[in-house]
TITISE-767623 format. One line per field, with one value per atom (N, C-alpha, C): residue in three letters; z negated, x, y negated. Coordinates in steps of 0.001 Angstrom, whole numbers, padded with zeros to 6 digits. Layout:
# TITISE-767623
rest c(Ala|...)
up c(Z|...)
east c(X|...)
north c(Y|...)
This chain:
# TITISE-767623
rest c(Unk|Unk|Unk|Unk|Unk|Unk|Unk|Unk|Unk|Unk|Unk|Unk|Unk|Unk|Unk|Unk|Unk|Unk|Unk|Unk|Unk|Unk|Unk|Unk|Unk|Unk|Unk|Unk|Unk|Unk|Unk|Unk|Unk|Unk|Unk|Unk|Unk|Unk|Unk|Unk|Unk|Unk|Unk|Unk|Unk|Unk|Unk|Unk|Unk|Unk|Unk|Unk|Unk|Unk|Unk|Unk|Unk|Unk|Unk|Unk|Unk|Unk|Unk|Unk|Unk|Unk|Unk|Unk|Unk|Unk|Unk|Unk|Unk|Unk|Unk|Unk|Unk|Unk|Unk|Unk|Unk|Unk|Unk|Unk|Unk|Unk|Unk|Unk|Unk|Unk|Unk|Unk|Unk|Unk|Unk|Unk|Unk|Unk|Unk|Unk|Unk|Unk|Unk|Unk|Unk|Unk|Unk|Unk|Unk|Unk|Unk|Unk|Unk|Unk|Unk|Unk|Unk|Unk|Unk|Unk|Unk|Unk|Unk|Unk|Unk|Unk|Unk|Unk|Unk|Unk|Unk|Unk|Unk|Unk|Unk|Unk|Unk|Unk|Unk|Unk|Unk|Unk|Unk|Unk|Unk|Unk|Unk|Unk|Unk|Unk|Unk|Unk|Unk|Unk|Unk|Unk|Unk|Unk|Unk|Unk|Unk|Unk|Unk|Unk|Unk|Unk|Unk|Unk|Unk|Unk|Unk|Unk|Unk|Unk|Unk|Unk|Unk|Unk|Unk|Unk|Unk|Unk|Unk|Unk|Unk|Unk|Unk|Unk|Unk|Unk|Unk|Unk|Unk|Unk|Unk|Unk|Unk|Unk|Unk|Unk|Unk|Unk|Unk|Unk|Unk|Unk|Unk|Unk|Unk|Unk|Unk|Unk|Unk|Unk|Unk|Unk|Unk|Unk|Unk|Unk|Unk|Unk|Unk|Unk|Unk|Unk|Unk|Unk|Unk|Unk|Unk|Unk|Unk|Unk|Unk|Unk|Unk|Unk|Unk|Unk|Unk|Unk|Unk|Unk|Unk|Unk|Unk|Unk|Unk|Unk|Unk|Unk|Unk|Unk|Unk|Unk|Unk|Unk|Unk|Unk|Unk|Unk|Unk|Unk|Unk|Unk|Unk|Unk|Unk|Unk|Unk|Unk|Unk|Unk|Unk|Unk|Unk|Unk|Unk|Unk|Unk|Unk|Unk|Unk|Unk|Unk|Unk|Unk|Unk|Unk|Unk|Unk|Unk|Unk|Unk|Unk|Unk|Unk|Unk|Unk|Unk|Unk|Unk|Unk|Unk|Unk|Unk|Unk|Unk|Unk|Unk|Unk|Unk|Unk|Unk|Unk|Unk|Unk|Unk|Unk|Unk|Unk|Unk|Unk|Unk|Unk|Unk|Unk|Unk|Unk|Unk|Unk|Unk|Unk|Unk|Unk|Unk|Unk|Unk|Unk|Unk|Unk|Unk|Unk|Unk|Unk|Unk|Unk|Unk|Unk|Unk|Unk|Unk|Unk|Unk|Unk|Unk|Unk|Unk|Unk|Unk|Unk|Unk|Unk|Unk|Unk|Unk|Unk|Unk|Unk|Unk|Unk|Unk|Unk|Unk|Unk|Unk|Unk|Unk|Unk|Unk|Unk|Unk|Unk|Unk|Unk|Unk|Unk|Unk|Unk|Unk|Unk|Unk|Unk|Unk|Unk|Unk|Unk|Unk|Unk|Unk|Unk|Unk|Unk|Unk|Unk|Unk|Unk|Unk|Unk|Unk|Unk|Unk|Unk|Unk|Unk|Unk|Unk|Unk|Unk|Unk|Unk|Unk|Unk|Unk|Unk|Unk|Unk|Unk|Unk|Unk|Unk|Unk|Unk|Unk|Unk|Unk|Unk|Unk|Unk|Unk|Unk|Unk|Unk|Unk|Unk|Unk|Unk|Unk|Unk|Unk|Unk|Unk|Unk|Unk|Unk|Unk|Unk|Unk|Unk|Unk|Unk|Unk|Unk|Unk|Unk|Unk|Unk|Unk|Unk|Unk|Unk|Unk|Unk|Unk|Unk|Unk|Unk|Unk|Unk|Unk|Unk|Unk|Unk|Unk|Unk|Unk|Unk|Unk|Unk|Unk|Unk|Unk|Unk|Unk|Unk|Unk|Unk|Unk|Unk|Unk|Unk|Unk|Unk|Unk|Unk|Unk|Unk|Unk|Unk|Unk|Unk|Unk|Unk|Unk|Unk|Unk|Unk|Unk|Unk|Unk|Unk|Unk|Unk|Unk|Unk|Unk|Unk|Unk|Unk|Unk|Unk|Unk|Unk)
up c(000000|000000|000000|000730|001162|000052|-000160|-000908|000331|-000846|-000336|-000175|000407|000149|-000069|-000685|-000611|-000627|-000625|-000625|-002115|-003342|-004282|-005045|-004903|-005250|-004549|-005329|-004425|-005605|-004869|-004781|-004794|-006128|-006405|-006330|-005495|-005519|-006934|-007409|-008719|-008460|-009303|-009109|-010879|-010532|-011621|-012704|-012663|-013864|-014383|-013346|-014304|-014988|-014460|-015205|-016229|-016106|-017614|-018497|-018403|-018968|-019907|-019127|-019179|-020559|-020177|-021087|-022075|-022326|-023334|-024379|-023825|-023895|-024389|-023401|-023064|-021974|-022638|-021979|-021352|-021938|-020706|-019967|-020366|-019069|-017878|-018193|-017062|-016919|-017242|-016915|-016078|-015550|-015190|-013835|-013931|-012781|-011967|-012339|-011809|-011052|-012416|-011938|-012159|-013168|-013561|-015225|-016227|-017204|-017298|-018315|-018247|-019783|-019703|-020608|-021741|-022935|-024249|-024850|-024129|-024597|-023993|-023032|-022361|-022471|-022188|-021772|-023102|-023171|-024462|-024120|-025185|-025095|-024145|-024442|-023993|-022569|-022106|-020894|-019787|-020284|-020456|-020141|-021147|-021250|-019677|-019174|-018243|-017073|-016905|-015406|-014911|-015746|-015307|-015603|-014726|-014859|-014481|-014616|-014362|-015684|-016210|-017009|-016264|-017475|-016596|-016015|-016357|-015839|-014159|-014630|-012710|-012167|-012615|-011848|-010970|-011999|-012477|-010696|-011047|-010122|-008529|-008625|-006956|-007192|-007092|-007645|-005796|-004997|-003991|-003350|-004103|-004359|-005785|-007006|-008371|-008235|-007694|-007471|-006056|-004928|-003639|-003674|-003481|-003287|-004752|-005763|-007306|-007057|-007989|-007563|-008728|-009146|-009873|-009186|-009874|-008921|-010177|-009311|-009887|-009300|-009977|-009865|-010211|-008779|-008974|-009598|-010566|-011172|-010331|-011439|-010937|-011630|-011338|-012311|-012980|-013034|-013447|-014666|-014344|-015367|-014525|-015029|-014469|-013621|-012969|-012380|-013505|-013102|-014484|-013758|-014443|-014166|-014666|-013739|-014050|-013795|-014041|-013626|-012971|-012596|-011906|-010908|-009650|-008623|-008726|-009222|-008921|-008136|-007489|-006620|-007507|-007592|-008647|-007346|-006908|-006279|-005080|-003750|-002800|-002023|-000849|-000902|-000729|-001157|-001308|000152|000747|001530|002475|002530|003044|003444|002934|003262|002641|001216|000321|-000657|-000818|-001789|-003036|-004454|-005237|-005819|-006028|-006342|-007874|-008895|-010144|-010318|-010882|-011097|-012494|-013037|-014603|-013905|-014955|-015204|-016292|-016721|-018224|-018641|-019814|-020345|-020089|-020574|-019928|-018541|-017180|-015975|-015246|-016296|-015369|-015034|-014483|-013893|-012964|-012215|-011430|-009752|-010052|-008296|-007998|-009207|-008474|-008333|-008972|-008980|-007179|-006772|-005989|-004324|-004471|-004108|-004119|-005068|-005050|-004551|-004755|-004690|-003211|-002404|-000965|-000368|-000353|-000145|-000040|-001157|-001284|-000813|-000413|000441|001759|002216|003392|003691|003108|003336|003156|002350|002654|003670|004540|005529|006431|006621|007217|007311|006671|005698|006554|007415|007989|007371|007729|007400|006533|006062|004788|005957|005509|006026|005332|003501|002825|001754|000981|-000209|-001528|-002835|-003425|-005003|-005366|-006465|-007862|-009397|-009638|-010831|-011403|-012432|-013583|-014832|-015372|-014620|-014923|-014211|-014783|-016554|-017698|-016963|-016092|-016259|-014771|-015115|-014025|-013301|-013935|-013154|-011917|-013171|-011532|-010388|-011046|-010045|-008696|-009566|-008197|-007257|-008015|-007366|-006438|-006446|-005469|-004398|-004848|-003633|-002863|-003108|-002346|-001903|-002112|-001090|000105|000109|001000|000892|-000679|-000950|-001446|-000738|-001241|-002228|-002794|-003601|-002901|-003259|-002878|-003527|-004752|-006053|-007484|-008592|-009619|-010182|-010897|-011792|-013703|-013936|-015502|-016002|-016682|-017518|-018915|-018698|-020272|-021592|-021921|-023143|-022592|-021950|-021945|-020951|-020239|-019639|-018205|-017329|-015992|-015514|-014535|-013596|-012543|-011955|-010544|-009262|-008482|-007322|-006351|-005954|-004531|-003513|-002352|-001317|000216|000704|002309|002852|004117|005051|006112|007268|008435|009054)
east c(000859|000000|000901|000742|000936|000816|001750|001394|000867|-000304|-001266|-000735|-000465|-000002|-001247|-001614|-003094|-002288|-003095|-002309|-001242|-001578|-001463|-000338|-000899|-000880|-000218|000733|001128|000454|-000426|-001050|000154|000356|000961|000605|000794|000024|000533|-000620|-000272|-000328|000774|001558|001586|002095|001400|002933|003751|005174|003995|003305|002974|001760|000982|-000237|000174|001189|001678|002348|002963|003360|002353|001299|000175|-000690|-000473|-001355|-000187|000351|001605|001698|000952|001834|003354|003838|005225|005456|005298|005355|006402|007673|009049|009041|008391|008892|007494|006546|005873|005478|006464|006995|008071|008992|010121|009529|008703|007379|007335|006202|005511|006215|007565|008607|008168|007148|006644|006062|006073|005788|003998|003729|002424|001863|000439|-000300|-000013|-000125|000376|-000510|-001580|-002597|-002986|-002178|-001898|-000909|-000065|-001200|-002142|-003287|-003851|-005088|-005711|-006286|-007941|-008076|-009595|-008871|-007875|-007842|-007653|-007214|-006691|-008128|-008976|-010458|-011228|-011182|-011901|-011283|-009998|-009031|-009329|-009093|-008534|-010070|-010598|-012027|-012056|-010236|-009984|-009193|-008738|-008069|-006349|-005029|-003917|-003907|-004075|-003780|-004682|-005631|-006599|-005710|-005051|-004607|-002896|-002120|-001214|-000893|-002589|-003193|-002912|-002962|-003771|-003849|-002479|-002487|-002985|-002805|-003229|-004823|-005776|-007223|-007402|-007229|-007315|-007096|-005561|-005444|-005288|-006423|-006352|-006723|-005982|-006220|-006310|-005561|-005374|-004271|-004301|-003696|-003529|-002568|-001782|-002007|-002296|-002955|-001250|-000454|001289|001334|000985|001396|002694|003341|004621|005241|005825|006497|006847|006803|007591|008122|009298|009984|010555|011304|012116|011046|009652|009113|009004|008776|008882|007213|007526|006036|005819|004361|003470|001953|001161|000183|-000864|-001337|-003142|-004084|-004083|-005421|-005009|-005888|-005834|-007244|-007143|-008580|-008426|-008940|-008993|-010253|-010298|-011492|-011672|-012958|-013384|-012741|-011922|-011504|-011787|-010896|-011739|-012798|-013051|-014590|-015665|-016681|-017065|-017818|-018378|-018912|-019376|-020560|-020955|-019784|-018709|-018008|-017873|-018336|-018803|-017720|-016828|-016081|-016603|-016291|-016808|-015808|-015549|-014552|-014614|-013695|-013689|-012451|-012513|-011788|-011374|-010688|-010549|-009141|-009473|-008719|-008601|-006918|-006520|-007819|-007765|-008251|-007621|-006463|-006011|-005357|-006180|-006110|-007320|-008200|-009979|-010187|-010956|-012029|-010367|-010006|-008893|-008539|-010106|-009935|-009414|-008159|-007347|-008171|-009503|-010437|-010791|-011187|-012171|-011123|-009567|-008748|-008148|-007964|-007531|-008681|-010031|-011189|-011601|-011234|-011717|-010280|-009041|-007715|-008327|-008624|-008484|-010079|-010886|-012292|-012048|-011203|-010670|-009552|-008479|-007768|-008540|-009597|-010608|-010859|-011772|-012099|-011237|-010083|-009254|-008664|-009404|-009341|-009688|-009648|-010321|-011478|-012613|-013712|-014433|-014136|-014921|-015950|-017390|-018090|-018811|-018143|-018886|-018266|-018242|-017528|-018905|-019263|-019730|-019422|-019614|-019596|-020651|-020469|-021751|-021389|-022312|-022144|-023089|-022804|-024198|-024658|-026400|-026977|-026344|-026125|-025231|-023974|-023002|-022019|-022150|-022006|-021892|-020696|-019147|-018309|-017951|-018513|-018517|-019184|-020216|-021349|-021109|-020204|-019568|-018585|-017777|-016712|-017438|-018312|-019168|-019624|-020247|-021126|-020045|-019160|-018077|-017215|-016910|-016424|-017446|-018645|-019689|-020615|-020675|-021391|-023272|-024024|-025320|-025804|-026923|-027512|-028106|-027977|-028738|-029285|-029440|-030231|-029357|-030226|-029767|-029094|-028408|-027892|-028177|-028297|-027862|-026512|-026252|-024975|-025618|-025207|-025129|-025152|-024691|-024621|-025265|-025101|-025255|-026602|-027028|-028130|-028374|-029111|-029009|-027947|-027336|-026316|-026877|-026649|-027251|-025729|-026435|-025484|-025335|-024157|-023911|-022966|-023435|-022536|-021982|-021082|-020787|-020534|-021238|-021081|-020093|-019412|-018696|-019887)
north c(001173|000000|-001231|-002319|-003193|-004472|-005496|-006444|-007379|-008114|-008991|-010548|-011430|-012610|-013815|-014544|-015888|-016939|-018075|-019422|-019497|-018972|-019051|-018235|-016732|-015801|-014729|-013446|-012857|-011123|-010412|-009672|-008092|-007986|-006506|-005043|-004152|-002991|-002533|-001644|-001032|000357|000722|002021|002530|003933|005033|004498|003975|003993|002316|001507|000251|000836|001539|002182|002542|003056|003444|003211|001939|000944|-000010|000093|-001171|000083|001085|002061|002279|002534|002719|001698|000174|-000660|-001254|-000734|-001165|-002967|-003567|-004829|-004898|-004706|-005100|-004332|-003024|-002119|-003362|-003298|-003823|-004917|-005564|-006977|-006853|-005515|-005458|-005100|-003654|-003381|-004611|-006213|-006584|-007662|-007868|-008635|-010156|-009887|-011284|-010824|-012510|-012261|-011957|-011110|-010614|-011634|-012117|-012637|-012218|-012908|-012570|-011736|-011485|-010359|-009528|-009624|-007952|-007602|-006331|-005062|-005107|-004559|-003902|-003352|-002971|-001765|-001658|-003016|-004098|-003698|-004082|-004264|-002571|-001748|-000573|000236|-000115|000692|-000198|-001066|-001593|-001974|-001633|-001911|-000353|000711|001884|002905|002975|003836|005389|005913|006979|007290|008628|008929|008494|008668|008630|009671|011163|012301|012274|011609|011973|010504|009569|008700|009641|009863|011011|012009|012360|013600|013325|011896|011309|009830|009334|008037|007386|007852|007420|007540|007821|007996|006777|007213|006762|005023|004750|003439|002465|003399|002600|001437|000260|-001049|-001785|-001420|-002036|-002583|-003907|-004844|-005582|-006471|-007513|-008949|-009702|-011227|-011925|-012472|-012991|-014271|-014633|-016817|-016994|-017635|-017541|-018960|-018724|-019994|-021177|-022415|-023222|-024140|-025120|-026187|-025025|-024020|-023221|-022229|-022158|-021482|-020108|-018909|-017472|-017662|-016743|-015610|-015306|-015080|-014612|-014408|-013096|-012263|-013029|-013129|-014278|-013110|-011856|-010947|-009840|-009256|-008129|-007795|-007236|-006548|-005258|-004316|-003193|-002578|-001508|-000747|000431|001225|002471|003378|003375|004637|004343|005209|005180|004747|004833|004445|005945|005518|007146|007460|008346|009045|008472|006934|006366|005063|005158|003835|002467|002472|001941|001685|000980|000513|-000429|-000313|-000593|-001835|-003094|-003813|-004581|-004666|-005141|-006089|-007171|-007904|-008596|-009292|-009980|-010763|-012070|-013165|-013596|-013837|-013854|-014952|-015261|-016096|-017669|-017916|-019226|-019446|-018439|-019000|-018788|-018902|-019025|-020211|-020013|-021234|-022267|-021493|-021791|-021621|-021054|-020288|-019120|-018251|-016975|-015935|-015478|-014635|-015179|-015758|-016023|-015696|-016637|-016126|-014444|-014013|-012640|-011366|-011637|-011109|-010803|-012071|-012383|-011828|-011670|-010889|-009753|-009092|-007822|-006838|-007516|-007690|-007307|-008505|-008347|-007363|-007127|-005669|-004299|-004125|-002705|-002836|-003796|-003726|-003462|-003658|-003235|-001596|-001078|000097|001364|002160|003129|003814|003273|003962|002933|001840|001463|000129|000669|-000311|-001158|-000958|-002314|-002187|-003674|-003409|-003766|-003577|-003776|-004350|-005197|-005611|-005722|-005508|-005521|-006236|-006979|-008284|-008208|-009225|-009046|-010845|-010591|-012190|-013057|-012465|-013894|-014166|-013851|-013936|-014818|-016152|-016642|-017398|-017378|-017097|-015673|-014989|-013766|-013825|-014205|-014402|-015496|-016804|-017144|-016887|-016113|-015640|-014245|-013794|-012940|-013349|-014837|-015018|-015844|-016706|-017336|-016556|-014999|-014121|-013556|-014444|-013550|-012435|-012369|-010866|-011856|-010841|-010881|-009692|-010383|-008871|-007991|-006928|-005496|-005074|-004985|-004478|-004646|-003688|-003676|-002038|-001967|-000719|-001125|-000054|000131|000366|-000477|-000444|000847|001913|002071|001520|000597|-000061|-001141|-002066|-003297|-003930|-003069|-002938|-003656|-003908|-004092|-005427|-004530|-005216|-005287|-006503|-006584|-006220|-005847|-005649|-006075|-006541|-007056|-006472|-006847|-006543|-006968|-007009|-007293|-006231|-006285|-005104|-005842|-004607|-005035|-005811)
């Protein structure tokens, strides 16, 4: 997998030694990985339980299924300050049967409401599609959450319906087709 370049941002594929770094948490080791400094509150465990929707062992298994198109969003320094990790895009795997890619995203806390979600989101939108076989990508939100919600519809995604969250209860869904 290919790094992504945006106006901003330079788009890290994620690989099974940072997965496990990030799960370990071992910060230098994956700070050494990303080659940029990582948020003072990552890696951890919040982030660990909701980036990675696979075990390590099924990532481990088939890191080329587990982590197709996961990604590191790296704002590269400046005035002599380091690179440093504003977020991450990851996809639930693959796309499944119908061509259907599923896309998730997070932004540290002190680099929201900044644009790199909306930037890194629409990158990595556009490289599935590029994707053999994938004829839509999908995203799913809660209605409360309305930074996501813009960063959805300013990559071009409309709604399609709703899902149940287990705990937390209906997510609505969106999507772009080819």
């Amino acid at each position: 997998m290919s790094l992504l370049l945006t106006p901003r941002l330079r788009l890290v594929p994620m690989t099974v030694p940072m997965v496990e770094a990030v799960m370990f948490g071992r910060r230098e080791e994956a700070e050494a990985l990303v080659k940029a400094r990582m948020p003072e509150r990552w890696p951890n465990r919040d982030l660990v339980e909701r980036a990675f929707t696979a075990s390590l062992e099924a990532i481990r298994a088939d890191p080329e299924v587990r982590l197709w198109g996961d990604r590191v969003m790296v704002l590269p320094g400046t005035a002599g300050e380091p690179d440093r990790v504003v977020g991450s895009v990851v996809f639930h795997g693959r796309p499944d049967e119908d061509g259907v890619a599923e896309i998730a995203y997070g932004v540290e806390e002190a680099s929201q409401a900044q644009g790199y979600a909306t930037e890194a989101v629409g990158a990595s939108v556009d490289w599935a599609f590029a994707q053999p076989g994938v004829r839509a990508v999908q995203a799913a939100t809660f209605a409360w959450h309305v930074p996501s919600l813009r960063v959805i519809e300013k990559v071009g995604m409309v709604r399609v319906g709703t899902r149940d969250h287990e705990v937390l209860g209906e997510m609505l869904v969106f999507e772009r087709r080819v």
